[in-house]
N, C-alpha and C positions, 0 to 999 in steps of 0.2 A: 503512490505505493499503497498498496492494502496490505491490513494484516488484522489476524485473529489471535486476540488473548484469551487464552485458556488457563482458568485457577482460580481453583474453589475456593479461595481466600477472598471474600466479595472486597475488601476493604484495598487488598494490592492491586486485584483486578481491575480495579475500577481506577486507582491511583495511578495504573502502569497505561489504562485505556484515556484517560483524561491528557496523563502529559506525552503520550506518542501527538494525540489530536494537536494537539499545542505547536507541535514539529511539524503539521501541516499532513500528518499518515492519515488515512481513511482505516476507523479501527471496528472490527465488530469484537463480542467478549461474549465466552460462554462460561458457564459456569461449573461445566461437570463433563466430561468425555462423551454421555452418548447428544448432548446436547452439542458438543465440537462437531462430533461427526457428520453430525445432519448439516452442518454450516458448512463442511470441507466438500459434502456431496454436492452444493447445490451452488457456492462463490469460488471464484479463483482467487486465492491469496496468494501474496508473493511470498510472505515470512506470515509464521505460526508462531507463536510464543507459549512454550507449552510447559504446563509443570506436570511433572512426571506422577505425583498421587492425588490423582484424582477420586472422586466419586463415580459409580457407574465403570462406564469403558476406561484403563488407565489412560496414562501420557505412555505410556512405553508401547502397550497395544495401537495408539494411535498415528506414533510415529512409525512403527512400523509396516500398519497400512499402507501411509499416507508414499512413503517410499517405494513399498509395492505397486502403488496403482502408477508409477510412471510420473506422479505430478512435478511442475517444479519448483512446487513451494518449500521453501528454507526451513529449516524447524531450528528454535532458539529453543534448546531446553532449560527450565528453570527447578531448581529441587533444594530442599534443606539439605538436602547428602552433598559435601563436596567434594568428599575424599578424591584421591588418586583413583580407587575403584569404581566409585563410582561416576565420574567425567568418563571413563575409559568405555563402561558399559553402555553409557546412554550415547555416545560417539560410535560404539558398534550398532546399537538399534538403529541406526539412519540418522542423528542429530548432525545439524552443522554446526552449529556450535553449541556450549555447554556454560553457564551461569547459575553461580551457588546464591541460596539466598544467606542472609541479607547481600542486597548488593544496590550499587551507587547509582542512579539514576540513569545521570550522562551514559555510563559506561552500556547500560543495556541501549538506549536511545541509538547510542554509536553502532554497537553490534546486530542490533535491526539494520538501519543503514546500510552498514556494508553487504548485511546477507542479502537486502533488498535488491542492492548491483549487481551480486551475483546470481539472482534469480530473472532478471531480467535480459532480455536481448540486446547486443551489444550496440551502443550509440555513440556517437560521440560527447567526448564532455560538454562541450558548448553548440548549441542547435543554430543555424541558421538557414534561414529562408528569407527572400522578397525581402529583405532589407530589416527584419527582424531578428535580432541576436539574445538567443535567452541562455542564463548560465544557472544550470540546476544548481550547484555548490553555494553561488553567492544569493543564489537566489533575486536574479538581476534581469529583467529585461528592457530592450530599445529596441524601438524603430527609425530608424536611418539615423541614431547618435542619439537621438532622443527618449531618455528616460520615462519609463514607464512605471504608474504603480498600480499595480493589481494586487487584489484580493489574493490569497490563499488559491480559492476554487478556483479564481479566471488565470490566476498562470497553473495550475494542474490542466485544466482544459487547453491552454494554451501550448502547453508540453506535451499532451497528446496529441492535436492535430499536428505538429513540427515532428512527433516521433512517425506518425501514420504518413509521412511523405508522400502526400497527396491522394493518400487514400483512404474514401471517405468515412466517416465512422457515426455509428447509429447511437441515438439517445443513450438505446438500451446500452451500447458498449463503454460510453461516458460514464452514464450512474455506475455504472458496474466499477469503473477506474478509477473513477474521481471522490465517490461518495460511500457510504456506509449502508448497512444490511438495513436501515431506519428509512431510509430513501424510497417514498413513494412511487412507485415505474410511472403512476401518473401523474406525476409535481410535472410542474411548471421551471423547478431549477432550473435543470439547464438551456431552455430556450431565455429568460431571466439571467443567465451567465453569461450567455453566451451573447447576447444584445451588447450588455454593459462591456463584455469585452474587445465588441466591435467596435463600441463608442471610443472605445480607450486605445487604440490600434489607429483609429483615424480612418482619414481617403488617402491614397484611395481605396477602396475597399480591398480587406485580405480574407475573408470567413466566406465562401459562396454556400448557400444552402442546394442539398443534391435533394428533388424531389422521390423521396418514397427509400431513400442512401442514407441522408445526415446532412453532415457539415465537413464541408473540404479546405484546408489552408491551400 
């Protein structure tokens, strides 16, 4: 899951971009609206975490773009205003959900999460393929009974070729899903991930390389 924190508080920004990473999110952080914008133009997020006064472009302006252009990124509003009026206002600009500050960690952690599920296309909860069983929730995978441990990166990569059902998917659409806006297009990650993944997966082999396509489960 990707998401972009937005708020010029560098201090929460940075607090709220360290512990999503932690949860395993792929996060980028801007610091000011017209600096969001350019990020919302050019990555697909699934949830936006956005605080409504910004510097530059607001959070309300931005959300109300972001709603225009069709996308279906989630928008977590974040503001010191908690009132009744203002949840009501920011839920009419296009917000999917609405969080007052101060607030509890977990509790945003959570409501990333779910907006995350509802921005994405529908799957089943537990993935299987060829004798591979990964459970997003527990954060659990096997092959034929047998427990798996992967990294962070090699079960995201591994949740997208199971979610891509056999259809192949390009570096570029890995970095894009897997990793953050820091992510070199010409790193070596994911072919590096994706090896160690194979290793980890066993024979017979499950990963085929599609020449000039990607990589297919």
């Amino acid at each position: 899951m990707r998401v972009l924190v937005v708020e010029d508080d560098r201090l929460i920004a940075d607090m709220v971009t360290r512990g999503l990473r932690r949860h395993h999110f792929a996060v980028d952080t801007a610091y000011d609206g017209d600096e969001a914008a350019l990020s919302l133009a050019v990555n697909d997020y699934d949830v936006v975490v956005l605080d409504r006064d910004l510097p530059g472009r607001s959070g309300d302006d931005l959300a109300a773009e972001l709603v225009a252009s069709g996308a279906r990124t989630r928008i977590l509003m974040l503001t010191a205003a908690g009132g009744l009026h203002d949840r009501v206002e920011g839920l009419n600009l296009g917000a999917d959900d609405y969080l007052a500050k101060p607030f509890e960690y977990l509790e945003l952690v959570a409501r990333v999460q779910a907006l995350g599920r509802r921005s994405a296309p529908s799957v089943p909860p537990v993935l299987e393929k060829a004798g591979v069983v990964l459970d997003p929730a527990r954060r659990t995978v096997t092959r034929d009974g047998r427990p798996l441990d992967l990294s962070p990166k090699e079960f995201s990569v591994l949740r997208l070729l199971l979610v891509a059902d056999g259809a192949a998917l390009s570096v570029e659409e890995i970095l894009e899903r897997a990793w953050d806006a820091h992510a070199d297009p010409f790193t070596s990650a994911v072919r590096v991930t994706m090896s160690r993944l194979r290793a980890k997966l066993g024979d017979p082999p499950l990963i085929r390389t599609v020449p000039g396509a990607g990589y297919v489960l």
